[in-house]
C-alpha positions as CSV (number, residue, x, y, z in Angstrom):
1,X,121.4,119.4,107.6
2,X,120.4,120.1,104.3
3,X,118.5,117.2,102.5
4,X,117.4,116.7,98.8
5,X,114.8,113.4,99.2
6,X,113.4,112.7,95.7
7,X,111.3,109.9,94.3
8,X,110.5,108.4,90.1
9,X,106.8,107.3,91.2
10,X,104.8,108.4,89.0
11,X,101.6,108.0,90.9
12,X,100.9,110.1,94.0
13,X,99.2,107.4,95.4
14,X,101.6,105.3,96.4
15,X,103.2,104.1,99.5
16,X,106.2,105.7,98.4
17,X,105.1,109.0,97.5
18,X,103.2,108.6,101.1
19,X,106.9,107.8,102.7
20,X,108.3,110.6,100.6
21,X,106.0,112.7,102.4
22,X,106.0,111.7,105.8
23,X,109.8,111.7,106.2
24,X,110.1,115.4,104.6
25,X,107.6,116.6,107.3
26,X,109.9,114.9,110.1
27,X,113.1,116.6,109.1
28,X,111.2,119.8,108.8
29,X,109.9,119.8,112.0
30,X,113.5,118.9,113.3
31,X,114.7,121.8,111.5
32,X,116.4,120.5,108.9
33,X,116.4,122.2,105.0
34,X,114.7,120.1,102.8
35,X,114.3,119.6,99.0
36,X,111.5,117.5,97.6
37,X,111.9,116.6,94.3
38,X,109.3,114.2,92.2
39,X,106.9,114.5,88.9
40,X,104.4,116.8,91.6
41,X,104.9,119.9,92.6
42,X,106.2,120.1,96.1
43,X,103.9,122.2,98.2
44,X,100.7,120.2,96.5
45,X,102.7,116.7,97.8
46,X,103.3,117.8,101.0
47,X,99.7,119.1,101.6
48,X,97.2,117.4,102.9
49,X,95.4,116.9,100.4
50,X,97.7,114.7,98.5
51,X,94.7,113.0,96.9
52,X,93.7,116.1,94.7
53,X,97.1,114.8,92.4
54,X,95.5,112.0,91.6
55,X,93.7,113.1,88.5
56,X,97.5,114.3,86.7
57,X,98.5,111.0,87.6
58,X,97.6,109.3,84.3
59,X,99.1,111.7,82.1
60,X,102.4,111.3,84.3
61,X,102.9,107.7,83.2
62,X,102.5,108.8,79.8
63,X,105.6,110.9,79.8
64,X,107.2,108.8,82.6
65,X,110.6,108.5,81.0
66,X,111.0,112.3,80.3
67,X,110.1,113.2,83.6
68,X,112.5,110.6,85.1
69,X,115.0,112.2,83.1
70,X,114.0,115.8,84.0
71,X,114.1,114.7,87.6
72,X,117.5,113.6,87.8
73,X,119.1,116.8,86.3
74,X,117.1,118.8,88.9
75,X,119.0,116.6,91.1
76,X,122.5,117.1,89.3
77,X,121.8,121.4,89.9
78,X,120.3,121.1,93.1
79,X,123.1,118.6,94.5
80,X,126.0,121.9,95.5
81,X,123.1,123.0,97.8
82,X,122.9,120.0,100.1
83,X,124.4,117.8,102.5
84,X,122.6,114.3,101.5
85,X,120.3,112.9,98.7
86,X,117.9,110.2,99.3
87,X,116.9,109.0,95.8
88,X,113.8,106.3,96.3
89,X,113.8,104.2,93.7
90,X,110.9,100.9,93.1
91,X,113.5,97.9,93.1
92,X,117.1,97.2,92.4
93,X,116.4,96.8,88.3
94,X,116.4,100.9,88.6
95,X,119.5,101.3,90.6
96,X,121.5,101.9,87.5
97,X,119.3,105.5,88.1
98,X,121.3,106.4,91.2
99,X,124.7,105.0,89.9
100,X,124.2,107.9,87.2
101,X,123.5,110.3,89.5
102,X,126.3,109.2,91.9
103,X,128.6,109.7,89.3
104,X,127.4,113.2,88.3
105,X,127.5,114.4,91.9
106,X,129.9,115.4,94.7
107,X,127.5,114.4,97.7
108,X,126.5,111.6,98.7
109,X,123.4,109.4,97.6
110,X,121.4,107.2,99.6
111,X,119.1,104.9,97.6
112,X,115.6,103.8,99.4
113,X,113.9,100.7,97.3
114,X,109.9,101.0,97.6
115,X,109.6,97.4,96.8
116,X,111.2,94.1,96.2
117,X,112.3,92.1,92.6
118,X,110.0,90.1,90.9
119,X,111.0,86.0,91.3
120,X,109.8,84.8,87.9
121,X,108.2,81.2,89.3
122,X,106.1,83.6,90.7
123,X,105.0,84.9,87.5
124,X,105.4,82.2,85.1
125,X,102.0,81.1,85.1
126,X,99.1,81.2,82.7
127,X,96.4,82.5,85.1
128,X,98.3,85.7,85.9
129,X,99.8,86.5,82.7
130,X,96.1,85.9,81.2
131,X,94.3,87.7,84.0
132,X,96.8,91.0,83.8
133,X,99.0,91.1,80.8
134,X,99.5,94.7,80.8
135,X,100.5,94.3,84.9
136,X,103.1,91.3,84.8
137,X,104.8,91.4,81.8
138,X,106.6,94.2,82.1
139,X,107.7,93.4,85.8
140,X,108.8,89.9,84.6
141,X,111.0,91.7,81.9
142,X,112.0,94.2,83.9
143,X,112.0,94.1,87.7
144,X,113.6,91.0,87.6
145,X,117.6,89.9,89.2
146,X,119.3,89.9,86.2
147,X,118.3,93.9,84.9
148,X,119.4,94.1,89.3
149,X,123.0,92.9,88.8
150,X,123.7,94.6,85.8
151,X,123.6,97.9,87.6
152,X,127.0,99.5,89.4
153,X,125.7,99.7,92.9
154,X,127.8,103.2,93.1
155,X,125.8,104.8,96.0
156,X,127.0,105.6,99.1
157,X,124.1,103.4,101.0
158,X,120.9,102.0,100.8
159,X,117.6,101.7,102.8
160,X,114.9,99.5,102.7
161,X,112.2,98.5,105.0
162,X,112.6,94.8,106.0
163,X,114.8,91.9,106.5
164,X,113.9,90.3,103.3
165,X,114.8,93.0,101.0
166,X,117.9,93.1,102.9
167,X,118.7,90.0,102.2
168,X,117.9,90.7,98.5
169,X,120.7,93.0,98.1
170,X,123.0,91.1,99.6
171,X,122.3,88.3,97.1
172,X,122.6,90.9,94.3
173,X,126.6,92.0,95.6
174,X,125.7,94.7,98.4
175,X,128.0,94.5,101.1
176,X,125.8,94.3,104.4
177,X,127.1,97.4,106.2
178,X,125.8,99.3,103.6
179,X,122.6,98.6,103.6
180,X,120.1,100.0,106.5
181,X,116.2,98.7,107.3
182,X,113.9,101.3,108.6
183,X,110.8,101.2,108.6
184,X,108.9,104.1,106.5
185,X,108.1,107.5,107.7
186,X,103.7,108.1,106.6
187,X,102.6,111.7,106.5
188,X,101.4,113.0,110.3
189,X,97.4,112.7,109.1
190,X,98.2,109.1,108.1
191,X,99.2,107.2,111.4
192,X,95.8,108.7,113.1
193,X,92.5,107.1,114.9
194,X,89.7,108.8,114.4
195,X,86.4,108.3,116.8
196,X,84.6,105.5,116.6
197,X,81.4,106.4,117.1
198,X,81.7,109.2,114.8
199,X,83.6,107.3,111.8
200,X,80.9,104.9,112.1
201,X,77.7,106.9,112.0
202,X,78.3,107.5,108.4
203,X,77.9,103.0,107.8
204,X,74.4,101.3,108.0
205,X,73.8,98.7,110.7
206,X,76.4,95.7,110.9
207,X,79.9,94.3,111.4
208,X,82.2,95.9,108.3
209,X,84.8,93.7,106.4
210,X,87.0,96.7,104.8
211,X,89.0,96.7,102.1
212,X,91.5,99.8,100.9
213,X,93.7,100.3,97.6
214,X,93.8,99.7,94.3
215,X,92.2,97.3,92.1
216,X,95.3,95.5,90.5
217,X,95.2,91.8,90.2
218,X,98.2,91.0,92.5
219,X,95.8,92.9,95.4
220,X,93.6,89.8,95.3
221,X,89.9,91.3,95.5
222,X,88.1,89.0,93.5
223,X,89.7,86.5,96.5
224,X,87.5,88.6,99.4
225,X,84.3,89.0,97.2
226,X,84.4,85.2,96.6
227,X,84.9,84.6,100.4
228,X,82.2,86.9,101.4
229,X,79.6,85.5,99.1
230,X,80.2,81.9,101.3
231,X,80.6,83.9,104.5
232,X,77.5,85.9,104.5
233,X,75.0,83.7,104.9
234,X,77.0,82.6,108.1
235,X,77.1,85.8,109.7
236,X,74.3,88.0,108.7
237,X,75.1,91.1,110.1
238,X,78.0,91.5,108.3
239,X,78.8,94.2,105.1
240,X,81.4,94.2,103.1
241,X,83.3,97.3,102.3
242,X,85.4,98.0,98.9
243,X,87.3,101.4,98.7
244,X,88.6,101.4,94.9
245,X,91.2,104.2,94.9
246,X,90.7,104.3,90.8
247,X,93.6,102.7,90.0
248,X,93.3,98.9,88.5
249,X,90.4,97.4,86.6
250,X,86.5,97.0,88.5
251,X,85.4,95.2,85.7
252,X,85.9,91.5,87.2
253,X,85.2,92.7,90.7
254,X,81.3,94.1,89.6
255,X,80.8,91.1,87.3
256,X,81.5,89.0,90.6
257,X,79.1,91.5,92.5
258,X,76.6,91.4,89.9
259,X,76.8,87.3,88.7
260,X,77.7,85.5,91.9
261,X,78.5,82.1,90.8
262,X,77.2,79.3,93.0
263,X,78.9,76.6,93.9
264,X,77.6,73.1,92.4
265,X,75.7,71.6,94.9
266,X,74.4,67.7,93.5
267,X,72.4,67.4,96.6
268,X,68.3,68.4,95.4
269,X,67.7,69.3,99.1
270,X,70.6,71.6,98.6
271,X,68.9,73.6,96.5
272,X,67.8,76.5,98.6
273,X,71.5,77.3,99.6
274,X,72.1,77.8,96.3
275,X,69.2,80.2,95.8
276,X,70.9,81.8,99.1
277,X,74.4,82.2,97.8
278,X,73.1,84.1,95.0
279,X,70.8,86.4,96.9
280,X,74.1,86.6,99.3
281,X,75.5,90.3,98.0
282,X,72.0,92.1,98.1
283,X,72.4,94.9,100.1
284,X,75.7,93.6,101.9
285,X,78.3,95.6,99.9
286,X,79.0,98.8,100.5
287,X,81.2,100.6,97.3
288,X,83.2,103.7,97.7
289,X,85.8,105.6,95.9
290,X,88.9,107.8,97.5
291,X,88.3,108.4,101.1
292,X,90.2,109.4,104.4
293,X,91.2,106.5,105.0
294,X,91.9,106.6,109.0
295,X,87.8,107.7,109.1
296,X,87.1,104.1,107.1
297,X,89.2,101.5,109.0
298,X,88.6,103.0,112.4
299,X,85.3,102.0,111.6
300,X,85.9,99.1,110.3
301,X,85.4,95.9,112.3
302,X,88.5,93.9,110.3
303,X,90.5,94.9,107.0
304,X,91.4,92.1,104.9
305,X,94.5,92.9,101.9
306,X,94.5,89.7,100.2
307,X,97.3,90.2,98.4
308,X,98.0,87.1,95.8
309,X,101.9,88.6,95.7
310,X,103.7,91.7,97.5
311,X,105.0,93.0,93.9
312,X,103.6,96.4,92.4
313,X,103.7,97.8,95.5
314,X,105.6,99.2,98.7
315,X,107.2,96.5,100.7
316,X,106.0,97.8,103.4
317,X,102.0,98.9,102.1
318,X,100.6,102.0,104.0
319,X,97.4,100.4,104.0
320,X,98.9,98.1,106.5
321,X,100.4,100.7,108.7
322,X,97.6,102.2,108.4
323,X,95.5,99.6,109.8
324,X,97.8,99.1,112.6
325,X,97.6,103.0,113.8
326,X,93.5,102.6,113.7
327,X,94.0,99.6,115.8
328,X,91.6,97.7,113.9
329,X,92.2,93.4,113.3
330,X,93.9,92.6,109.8
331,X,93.6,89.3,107.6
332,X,96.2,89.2,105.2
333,X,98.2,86.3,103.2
334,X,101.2,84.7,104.5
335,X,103.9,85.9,102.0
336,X,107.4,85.9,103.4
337,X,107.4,89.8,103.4
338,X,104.0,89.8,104.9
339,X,104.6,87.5,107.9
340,X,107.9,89.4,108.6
341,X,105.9,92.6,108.7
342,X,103.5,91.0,111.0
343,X,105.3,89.6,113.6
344,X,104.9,86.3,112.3
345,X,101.2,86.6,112.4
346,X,101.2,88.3,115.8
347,X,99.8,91.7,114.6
348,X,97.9,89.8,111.5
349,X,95.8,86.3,111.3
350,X,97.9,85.1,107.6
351,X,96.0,82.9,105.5
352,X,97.4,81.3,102.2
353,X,97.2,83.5,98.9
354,X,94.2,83.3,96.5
355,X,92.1,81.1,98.9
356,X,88.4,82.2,99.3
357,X,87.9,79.6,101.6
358,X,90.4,80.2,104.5
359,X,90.2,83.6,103.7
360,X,86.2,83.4,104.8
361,X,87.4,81.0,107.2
362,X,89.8,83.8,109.1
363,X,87.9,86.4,108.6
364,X,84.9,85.1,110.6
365,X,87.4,83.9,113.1
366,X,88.4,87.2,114.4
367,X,84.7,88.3,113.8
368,X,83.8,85.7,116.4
369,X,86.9,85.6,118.7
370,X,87.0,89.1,120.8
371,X,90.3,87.5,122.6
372,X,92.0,86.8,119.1
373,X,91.4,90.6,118.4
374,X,92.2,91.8,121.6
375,X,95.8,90.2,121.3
376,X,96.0,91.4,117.6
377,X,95.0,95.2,118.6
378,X,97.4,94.9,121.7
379,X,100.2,93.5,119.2
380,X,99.8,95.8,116.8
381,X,99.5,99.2,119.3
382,X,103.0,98.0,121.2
383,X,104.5,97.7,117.4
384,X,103.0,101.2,116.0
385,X,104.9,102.6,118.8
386,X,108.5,101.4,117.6
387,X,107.6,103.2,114.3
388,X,106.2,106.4,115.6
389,X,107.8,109.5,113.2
390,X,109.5,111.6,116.1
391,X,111.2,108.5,117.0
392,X,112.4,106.9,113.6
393,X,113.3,110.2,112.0
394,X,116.5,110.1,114.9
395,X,117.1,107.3,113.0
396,X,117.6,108.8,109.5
397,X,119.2,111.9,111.1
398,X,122.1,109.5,113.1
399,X,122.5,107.7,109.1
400,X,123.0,110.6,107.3
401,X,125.2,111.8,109.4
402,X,127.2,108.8,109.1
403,X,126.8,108.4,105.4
404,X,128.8,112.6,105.1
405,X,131.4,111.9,107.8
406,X,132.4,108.6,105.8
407,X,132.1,110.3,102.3
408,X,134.1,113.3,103.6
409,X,137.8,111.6,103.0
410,X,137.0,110.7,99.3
411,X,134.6,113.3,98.2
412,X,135.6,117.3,96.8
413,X,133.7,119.6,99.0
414,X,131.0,121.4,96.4
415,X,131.8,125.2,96.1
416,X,129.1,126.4,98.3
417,X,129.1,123.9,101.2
418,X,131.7,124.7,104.4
């Protein structure tokens, strides 16, 4: 089969430029004709060293609606040369994107949504919108149901990754049997374990608490900083771990590292804790920029994503599949997408969003509880089996081929196509 899967991100590091990716490698090495198409150039994207495009990345949101543009009318010309296009888009609000292109094109479109719509209680409240202007507002204005339902829905399918985006669509006026959950295909150097004992060789002395991604509000760091500085002095061995990939602001996480605030304490005898607390970063924090990130977390002893909300990014975040392939235990918050993703807590310990507190309170559980990771890392291993490439790209294979058998009545062959 002949494929065209394209994607509007304009950051390379993203979960959906990573799924992108991953599923072109799996048709390839099925033996199927593939076109990439996004703002990078093709072999650079498919390499594996996708992280050298981070550096264009800023330039691409510059120019973001030009190159949107310029990618759809590759799509237009390239569309007589293939069976299929999967256009991945961020949410519903940009369907009206592959409505255009539907109606430009003789084959069929499938439409894969990186992430879910915004709900705007969510967002309608002063500490957000204060903390990161520039990151909500234009998701409140835009990623939002209404921009959703004022969009065609022309395609001839769509795919998304869980139950609750699903669910989304049908509330926005898709009929059920068009839509299709499966789970995202990463790149083959993603899903990987590396060595213990090596990837940890490279880490000082200790137990590591690891976070991975970007520094965006809605990713919750300032959450983990604030629970380590009351965890540390309960479990001395332990370091935490921050992996910036570049993208976000570091200003309020180093002025948490640097001022560590303690908490009032009106007891005098108190006093030294407090003196404690502030001493409780020194040496303890480990800061890092881009790395391999299958080398960090399989040395890692738990990751923590303490997401406040599971906007601004994919539905279905790498780091977490990533996490799950290095077998390592995870502490995330229990959001609705999150605890559908993780079996309901059986591949995760969930704690509520934007609380230091549990947070530090979780985290020290599976620290101290070998037989709470043992059944998370036994969870998590039987479920990174289900999603293994060779086996959900027979998956995307068995759709398309549904998707051109049921276009075939109503569509015009294109001249070049038997």
């Amino acid at each position: 089969m002949r494929v065209a899967l394209a994607s509007i991100h304009p950051r390379p590091l993203s979960g959906q430029i990573e799924g992108l990716a991953g599923l072109a490698h799996a048709l390839q090495a099925r033996g199927h004709a593939v076109h990439v198409v996004s703002a990078f150039p093709s072999r650079d994207l498919l390499s594996a060293d996708r992280m050298s495009l981070a550096a264009k990345s800023q330039r691409v949101i510059l120019d973001q609606p030009a190159r949107m543009t310029r990618i759809l009318i590759r799509l237009v010309r390239l569309a007589p040369q293939v069976d299929v296009i999967q256009l991945n888009l961020p949410t519903p609000a940009f369907s009206i994107y592959a409505d255009l292109l539907q109606l430009l094109v003789r084959a069929p479109v499938m439409v894969g949504y990186e992430a879910h719509l915004v709900r705007a209680r969510d967002l309608l409240r002063l500490d957000r919108l204060r903390a990161a202007p520039v990151f909500y507002l234009p998701r409140l204005l835009i990623n939002n149901r209404l921009v959703a339902r004022l969009t065609g829905r022309r395609a001839a399918g769509y795919v998304v990754s869980s139950q609750y985006q699903k669910l989304e669509l049908i509330s926005l006026g898709v009929a059920p049997e068009r839509i299709h959950i499966l789970p995202p295909i990463l790149p083959p150097d993603k899903l990987t374990r590396a060595p213990r004992e090596i990837a940890r060789s490279t880490f000082p002395p200790g137990r590591l608490i690891t976070f991975v991604g970007h520094y965006n509000h809605v990713k919750g760091v300032e959450t983990l900083v604030r629970a380590f500085q009351s965890l540390a002095p309960r479990v001395p061995d332990a370091r935490l771990v921050l992996a910036w990939s570049g993208i976000g602001s570091n200003r309020r996480v180093n002025a948490l590292l640097a001022r560590p605030e303690p908490r009032p304490e009106p007891c005098p005898e108190r006093k030294s804790k407090d003196v404690q607390s502030k001493n409780a970063f020194a040496g303890r924090v480990i800061q890092l920029g881009q790395v391999r990130v299958p080398e960090l977390l399989s040395a890692s002893d738990v990751v923590v994503l303490p997401y406040r909300l599971t906007i601004g990014q994919a539905a279905f975040p790498a780091t977490l599949l990533e996490a799950f392939a290095a077998n390592v235990p995870l502490v995330t918050t229990d959001l609705p997408l999150l605890r559908e993703l993780t079996n309901g807590g059986k591949t995760a310990l969930l704690v509520p969003p934007d609380d230091p507190v549990a947070l530090a309170t979780a985290i020290e559980r599976v620290l101290n509880d070998p037989a709470l990771a043992a059944r998370m890392t036994a969870a998590q291993r039987d479920w990174v089996e289900q999603i293994q490439p060779s086996r959900v790209v027979h998956d995307y294979e068995r759709l398309y081929d549904q998707i051109v058998a049921s276009q075939a009545r109503v569509l015009l062959a294109a001249a070049d196509r038997e």
